[in-house]
Backbone bond lengths (Angstrom), bond angles and torsions (degrees), N, CA, C in turn:
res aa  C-N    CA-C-N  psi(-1)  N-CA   C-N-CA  omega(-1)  CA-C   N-CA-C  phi
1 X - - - 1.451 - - 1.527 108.20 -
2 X 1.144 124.09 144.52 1.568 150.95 167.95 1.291 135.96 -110.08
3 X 1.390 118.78 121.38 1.736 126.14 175.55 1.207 106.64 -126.10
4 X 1.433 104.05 153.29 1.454 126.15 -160.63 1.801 87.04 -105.54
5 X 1.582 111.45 125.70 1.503 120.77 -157.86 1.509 77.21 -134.84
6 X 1.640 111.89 135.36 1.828 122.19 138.56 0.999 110.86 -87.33
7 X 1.688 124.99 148.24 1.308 132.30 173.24 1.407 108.54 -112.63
8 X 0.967 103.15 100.98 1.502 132.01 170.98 1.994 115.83 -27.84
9 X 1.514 91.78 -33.13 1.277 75.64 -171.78 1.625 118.43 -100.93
10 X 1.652 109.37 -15.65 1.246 137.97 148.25 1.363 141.23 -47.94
11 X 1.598 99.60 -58.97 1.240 107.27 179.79 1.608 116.57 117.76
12 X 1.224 108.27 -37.89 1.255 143.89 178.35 1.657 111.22 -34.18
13 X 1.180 120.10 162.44 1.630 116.94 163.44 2.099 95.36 -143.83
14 X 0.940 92.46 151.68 1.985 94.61 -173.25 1.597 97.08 -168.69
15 X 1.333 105.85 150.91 1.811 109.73 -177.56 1.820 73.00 -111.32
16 X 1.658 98.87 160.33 1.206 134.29 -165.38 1.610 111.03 -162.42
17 X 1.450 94.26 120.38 1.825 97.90 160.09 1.345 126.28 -35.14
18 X 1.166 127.73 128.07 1.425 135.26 172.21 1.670 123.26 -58.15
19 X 1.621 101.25 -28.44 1.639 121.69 160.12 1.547 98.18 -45.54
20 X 1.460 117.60 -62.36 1.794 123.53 -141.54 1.572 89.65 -98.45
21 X 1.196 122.11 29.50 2.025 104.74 168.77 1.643 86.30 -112.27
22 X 1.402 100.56 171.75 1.554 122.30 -177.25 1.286 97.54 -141.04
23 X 1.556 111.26 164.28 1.008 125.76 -167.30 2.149 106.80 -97.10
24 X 1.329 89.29 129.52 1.765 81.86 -170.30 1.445 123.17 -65.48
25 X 1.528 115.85 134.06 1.592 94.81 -170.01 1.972 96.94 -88.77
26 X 1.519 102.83 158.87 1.634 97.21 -139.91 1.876 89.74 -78.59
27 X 1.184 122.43 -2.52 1.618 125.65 175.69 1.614 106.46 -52.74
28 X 1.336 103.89 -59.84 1.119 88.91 -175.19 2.133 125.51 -91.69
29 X 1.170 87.23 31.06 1.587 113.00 177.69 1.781 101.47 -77.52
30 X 1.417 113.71 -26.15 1.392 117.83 -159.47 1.706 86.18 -88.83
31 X 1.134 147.54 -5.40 1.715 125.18 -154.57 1.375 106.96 -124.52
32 X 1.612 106.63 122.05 1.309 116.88 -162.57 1.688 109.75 -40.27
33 X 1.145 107.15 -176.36 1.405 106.51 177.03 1.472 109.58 -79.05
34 X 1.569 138.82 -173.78 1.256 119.04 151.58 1.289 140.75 -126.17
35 X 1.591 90.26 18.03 1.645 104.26 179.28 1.683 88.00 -138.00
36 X 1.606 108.15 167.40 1.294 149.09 -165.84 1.293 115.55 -123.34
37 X 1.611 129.89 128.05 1.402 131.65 154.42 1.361 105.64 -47.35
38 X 1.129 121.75 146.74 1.816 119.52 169.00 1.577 89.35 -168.29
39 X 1.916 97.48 154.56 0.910 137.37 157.34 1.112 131.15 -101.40
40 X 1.531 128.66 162.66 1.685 112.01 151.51 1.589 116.63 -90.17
41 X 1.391 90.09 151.34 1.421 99.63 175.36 1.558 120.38 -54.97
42 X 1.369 145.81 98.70 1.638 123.57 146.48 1.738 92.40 104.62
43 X 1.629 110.13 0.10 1.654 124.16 173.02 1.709 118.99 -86.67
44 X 1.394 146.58 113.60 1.399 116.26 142.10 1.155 110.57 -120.63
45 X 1.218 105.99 -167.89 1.801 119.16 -177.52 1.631 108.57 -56.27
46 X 1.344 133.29 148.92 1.169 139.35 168.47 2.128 120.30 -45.13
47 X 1.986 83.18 -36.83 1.679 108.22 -160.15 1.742 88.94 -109.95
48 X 1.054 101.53 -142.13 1.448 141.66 -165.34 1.550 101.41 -90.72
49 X 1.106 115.91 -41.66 1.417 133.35 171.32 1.583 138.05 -168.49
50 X 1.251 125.55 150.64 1.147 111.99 -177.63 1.607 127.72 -36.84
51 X 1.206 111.92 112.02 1.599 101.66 175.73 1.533 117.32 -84.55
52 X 1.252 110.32 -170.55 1.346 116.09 171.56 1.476 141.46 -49.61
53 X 1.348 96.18 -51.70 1.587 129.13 151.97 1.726 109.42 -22.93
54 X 1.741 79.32 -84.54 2.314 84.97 -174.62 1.317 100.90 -50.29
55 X 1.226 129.74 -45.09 1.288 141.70 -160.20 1.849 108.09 -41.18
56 X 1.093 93.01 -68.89 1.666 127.58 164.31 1.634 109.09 -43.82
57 X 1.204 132.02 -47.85 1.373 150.96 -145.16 1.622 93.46 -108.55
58 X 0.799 100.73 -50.14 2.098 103.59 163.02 1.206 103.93 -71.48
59 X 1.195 142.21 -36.61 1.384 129.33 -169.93 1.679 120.99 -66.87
60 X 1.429 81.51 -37.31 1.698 114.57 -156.41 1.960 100.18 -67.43
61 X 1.452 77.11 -45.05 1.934 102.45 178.06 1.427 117.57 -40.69
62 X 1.694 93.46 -66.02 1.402 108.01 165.55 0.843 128.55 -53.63
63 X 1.348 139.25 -75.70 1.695 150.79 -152.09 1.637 95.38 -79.15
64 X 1.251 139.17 -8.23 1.699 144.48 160.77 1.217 99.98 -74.51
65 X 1.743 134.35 -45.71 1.232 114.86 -174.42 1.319 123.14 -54.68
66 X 1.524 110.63 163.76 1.493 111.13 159.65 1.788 113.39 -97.20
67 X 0.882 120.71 -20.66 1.608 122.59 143.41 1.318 118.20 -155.72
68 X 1.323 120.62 167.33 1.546 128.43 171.24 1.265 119.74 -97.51
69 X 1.325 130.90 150.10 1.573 130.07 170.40 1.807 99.42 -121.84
70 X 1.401 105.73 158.94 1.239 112.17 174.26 1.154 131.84 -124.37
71 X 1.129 155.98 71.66 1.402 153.33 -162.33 1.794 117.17 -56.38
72 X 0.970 141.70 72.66 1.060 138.55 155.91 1.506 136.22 -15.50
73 X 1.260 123.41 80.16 1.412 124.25 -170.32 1.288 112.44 -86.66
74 X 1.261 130.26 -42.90 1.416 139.19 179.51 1.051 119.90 -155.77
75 X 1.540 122.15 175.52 1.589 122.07 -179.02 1.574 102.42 -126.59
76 X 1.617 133.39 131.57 0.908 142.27 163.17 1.572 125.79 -82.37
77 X 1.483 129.70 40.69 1.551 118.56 -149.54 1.400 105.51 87.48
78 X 1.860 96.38 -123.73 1.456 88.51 -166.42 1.728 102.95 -99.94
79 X 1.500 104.30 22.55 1.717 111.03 -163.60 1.512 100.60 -97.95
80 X 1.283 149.27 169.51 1.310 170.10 119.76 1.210 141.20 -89.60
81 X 1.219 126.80 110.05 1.526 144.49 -167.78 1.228 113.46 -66.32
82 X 0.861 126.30 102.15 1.739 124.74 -173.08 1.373 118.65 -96.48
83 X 1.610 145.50 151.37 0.846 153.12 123.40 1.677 110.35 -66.54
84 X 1.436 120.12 117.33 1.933 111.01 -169.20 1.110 109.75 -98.06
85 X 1.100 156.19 118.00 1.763 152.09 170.77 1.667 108.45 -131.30
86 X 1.729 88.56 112.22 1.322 113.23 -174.68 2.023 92.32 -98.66
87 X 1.782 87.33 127.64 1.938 88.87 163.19 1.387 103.92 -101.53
88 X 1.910 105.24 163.38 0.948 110.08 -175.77 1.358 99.16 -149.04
89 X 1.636 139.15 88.55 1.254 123.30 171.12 1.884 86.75 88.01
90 X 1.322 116.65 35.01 1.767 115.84 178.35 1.283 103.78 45.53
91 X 1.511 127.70 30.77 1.719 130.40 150.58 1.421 105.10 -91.83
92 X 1.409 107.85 113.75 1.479 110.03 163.62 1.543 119.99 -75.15
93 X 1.267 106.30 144.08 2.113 104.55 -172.94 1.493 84.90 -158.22
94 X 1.835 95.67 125.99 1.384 122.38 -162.60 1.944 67.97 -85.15
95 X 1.614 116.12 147.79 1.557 108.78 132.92 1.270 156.95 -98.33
96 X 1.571 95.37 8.82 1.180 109.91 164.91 1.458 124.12 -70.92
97 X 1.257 108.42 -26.28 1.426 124.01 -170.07 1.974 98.59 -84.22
98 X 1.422 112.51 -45.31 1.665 106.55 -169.13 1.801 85.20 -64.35
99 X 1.162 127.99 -31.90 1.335 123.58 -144.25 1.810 109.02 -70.95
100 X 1.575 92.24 -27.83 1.334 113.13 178.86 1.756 115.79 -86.33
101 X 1.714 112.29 -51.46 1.044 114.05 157.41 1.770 128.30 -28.41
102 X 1.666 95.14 -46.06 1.543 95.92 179.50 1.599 124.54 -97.23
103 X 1.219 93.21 26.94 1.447 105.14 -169.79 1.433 150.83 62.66
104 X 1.557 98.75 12.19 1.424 115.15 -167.08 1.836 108.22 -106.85
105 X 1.306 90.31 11.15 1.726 98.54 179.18 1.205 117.71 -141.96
106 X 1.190 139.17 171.07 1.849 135.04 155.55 1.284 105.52 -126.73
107 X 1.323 110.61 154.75 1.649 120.43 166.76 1.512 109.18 -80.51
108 X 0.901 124.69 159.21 1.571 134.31 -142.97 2.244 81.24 -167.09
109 X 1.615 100.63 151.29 1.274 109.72 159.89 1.297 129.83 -146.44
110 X 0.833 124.85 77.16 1.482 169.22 148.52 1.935 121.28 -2.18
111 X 0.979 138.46 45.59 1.521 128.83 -155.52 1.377 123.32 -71.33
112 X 1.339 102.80 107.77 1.491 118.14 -159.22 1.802 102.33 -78.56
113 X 1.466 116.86 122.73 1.669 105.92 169.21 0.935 131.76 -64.69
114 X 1.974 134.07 -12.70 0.992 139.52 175.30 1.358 123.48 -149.50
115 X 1.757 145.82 53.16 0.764 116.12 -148.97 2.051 115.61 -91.86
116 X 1.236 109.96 -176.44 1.270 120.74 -153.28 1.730 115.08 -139.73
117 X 1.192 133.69 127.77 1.110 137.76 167.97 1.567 118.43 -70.82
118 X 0.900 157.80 114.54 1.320 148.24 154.41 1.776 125.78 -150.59
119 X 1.141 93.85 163.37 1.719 108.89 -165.35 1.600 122.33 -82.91
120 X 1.242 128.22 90.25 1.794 118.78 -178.90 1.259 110.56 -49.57
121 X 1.277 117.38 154.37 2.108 109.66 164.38 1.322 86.60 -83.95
122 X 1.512 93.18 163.91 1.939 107.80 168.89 1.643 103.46 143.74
């Protein structure tokens, strides 16, 4: 038998044998999670939904940076609105903006009731 488990500390979602789970010891029951639902700010898909393409083109964005910053625009529940800025060589590059540039996104405008600056760990 198989369940579909998120890993909390990843982010991740994966089904897993019911043999290979363990039982949590309750210590580490107390420690926040360490990743966040997020969006981009004022970003969606070009289509109906993200295809493969952006998919790829966000990835590429990321894992090239030498770090990410996050701008915090709003909170959805337990989700967060991001402004994304990947550096590269101390070049800042919004990705919402390449995402649109390359055609795999549109700008959208969005009116946020409160927005907010703040810092992710990571």
């Amino acid at each position: 038998v198989s369940v579909d488990i998120f890993l909390v500390d990843t982010g991740v979602s994966t089904t897993e044998h019911v043999k290979n789970l363990r039982k949590l010891d309750p210590a580490f029951s107390l420690l926040p999670y360490r990743v966040l639902e997020a969006s981009l700010h004022n970003i969606e898909p070009s289509g109906a939904n993200w295809n493969y393409k952006a998919i790829q083109k966000f990835k590429k964005l990321c894992d090239s940076a030498s770090y990410m910053m996050a701008d915090i625009c709003a909170e959805d529940g337990d989700k967060v609105i991001v402004k994304l800025i990947s550096v590269i060589n101390d070049k800042e590059q919004d990705i919402g903006n390449i995402l649109c540039l390359d055609h795999v996104a549109r700008s959208t405008k969005v009116k946020l009731a409160k927005p907010s600056t703040a810092f992710l760990p990571g």
